[in-house]
C-alpha positions in Angstrom: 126.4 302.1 346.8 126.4 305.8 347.5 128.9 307.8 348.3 130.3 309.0 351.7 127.7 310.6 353.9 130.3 311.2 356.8 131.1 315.2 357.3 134.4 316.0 356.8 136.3 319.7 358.1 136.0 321.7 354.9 138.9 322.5 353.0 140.0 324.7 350.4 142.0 323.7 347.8 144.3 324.6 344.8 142.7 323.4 341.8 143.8 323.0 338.0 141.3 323.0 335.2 143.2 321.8 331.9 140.6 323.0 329.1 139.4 326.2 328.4 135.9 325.3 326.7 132.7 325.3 328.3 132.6 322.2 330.2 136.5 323.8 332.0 135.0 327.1 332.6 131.3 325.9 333.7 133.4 323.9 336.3 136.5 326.6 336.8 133.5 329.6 337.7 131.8 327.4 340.4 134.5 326.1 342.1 136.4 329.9 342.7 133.1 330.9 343.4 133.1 328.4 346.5 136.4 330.1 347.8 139.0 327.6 346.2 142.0 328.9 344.2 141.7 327.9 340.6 143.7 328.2 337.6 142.9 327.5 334.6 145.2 325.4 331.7 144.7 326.3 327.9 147.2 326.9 325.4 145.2 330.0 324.5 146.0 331.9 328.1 146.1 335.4 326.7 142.6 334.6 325.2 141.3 333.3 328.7 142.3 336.3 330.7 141.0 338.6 328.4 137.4 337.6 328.2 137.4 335.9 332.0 134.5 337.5 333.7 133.5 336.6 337.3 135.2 335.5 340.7 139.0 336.0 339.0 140.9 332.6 338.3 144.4 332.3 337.5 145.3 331.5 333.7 148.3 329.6 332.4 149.8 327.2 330.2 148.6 323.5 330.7 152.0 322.8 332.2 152.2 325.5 334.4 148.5 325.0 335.9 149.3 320.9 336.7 152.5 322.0 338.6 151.0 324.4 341.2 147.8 322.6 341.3 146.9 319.9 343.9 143.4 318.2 342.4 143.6 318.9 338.3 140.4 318.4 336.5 140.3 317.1 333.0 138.5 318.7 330.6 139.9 318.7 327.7 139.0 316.7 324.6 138.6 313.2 325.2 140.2 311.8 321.8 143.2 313.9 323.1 143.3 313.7 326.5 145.9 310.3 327.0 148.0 312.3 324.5 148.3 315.8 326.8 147.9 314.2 329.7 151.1 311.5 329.5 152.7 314.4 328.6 152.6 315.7 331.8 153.2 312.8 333.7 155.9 314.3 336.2 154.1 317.2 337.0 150.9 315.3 338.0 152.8 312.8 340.0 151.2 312.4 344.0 147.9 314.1 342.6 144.6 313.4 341.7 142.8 313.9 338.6 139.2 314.2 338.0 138.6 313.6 334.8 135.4 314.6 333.3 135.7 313.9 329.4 134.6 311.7 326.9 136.6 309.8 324.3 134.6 309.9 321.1 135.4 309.5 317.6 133.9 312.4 315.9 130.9 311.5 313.6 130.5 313.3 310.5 128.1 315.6 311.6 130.1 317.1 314.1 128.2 314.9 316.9 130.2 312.7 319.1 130.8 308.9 317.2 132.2 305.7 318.7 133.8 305.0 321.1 137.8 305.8 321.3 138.3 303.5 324.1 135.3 300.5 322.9 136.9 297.5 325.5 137.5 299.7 328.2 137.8 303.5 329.1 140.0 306.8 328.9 139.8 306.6 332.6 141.5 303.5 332.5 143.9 304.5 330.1 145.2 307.5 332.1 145.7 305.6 335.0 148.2 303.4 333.6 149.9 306.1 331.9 150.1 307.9 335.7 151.1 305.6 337.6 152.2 307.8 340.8 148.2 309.4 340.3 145.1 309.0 341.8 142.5 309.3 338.9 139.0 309.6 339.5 136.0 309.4 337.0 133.1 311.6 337.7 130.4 314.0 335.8 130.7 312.8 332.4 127.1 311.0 332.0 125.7 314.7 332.0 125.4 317.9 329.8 128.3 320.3 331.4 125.6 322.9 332.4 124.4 320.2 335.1 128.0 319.5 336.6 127.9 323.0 338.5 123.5 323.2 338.6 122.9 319.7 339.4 119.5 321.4 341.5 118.4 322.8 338.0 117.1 319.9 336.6 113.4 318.5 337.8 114.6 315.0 338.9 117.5 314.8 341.0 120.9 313.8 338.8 123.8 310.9 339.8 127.2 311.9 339.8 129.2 308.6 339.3 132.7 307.7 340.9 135.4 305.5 339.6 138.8 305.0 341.0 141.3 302.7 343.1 141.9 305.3 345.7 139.3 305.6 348.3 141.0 308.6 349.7 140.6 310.3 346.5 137.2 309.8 345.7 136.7 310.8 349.5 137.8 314.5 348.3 136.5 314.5 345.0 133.2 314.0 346.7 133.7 317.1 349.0 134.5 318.8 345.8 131.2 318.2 344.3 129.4 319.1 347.3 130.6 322.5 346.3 129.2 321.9 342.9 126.1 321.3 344.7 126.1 317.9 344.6 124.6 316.3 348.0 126.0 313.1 348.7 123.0 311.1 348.4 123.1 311.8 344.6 126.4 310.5 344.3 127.3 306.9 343.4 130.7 305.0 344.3 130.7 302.6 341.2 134.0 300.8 342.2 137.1 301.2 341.1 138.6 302.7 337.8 137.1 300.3 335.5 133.6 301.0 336.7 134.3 304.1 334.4 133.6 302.0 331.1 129.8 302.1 332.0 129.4 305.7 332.5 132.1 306.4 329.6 130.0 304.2 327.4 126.7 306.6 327.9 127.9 308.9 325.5 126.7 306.2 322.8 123.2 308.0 324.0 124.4 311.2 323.7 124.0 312.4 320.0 120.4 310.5 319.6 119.6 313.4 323.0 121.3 315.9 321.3 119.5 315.4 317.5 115.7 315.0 319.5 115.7 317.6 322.3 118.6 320.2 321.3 121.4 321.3 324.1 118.7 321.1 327.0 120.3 319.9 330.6 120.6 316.6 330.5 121.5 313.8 333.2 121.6 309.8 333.1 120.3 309.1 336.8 119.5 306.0 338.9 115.5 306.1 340.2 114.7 303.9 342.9 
């Protein structure tokens, strides 16, 4: 069903983006540019701050960023992220993270492979490894240029949501109305094991990828 179409005050909020690549700083860019305060996690800081260019984010380690964040967004590597993420279990604790990433295998050309997660999802995964978090599946059926440009493509796009707590996916949703996602092009799948459909999309992905090149992409429901 779709999502929420209630309005809701608007509200800003502290936000950490573990991942430093282009889906973390595609997402990190838009969301300071919509007022909230944003750091972002990479174990290459130094790196970030010196190339960062745009509405100024904070930079810090990946520890340091979960701590003083409120909503953390995943995006880093999906065949790592149970890994770095369990790792900071404590300092996520009470939070909700939106996590955006794929667990692949890597195919031998470089493309994403199968599945890491074949019988259910990473989603699923890091919610039992945080317990005492609220994760939330969303934007990973897309290429990461259409997470913050969702109006860019000719058809509109679906963000998906998966997770157990309605509350959650309640601000998650107001977050990607700040994406520029309208809520009537987001869907509320369910809870967290929904994710194992939209996780399993990325079996799509390098077939895409091989025929039309890095192009925005989106899988979308029509009706």
């Amino acid at each position: 069903m779709a999502g929420p179409t209630h309005h809701k005050e608007r509200t800003l909020t502290n936000i950490a983006i573990l991942g430093s690549g282009r889906v973390g700083g595609v997402l990190a860019a838009k969301l300071a540019d919509s007022g909230h305060q944003v750091t972002i996690g990479s174990r290459n800081a130094a790196d970030i701050s010196a190339t960062w260019a745009g509405t100024p984010v904070a930079v810090a380690d990946t520890a340091t960023a979960a701590e003083s964040a409120t909503v953390i967004v995943n995006a880093t590597p999906g065949d790592s992220s149970l890994e770095r993420l369990s790792a900071l279990r404590s300092a996520l604790a009470g939070k909700i993270l939106i996590d955006v990433s794929n667990a692949t295998e890597r195919g031998p050309d470089g493309m994403p492979g199968n599945l890491r997660y074949p019988n259910d999802s990473l989603a699923e995964h890091l919610q039992a490894a945080l317990p005492d978090t609220a994760v939330v599946k969303t934007l990973n059926t897309m290429i990461f240029t259409v997470m913050a440009d969702p109006r860019g493509l000719k058809i509109p796009p679906t963000a998906f949501l998966s997770g157990n707590d309605g509350a959650a996916k309640d601000t998650v949703t107001l977050l990607l109305a700040d994406l520029g996602w309208p809520a009537e092009w987001i869907q509320d799948l369910g809870d967290v094991t929904t994710a194992r459909g939209p996780e399993a999309v990325m079996l799509l992905v390098p077939a895409l990828l091989r025929r039309h090149g890095m192009i925005p992409f989106s899988l979308t429901i029509a009706h």
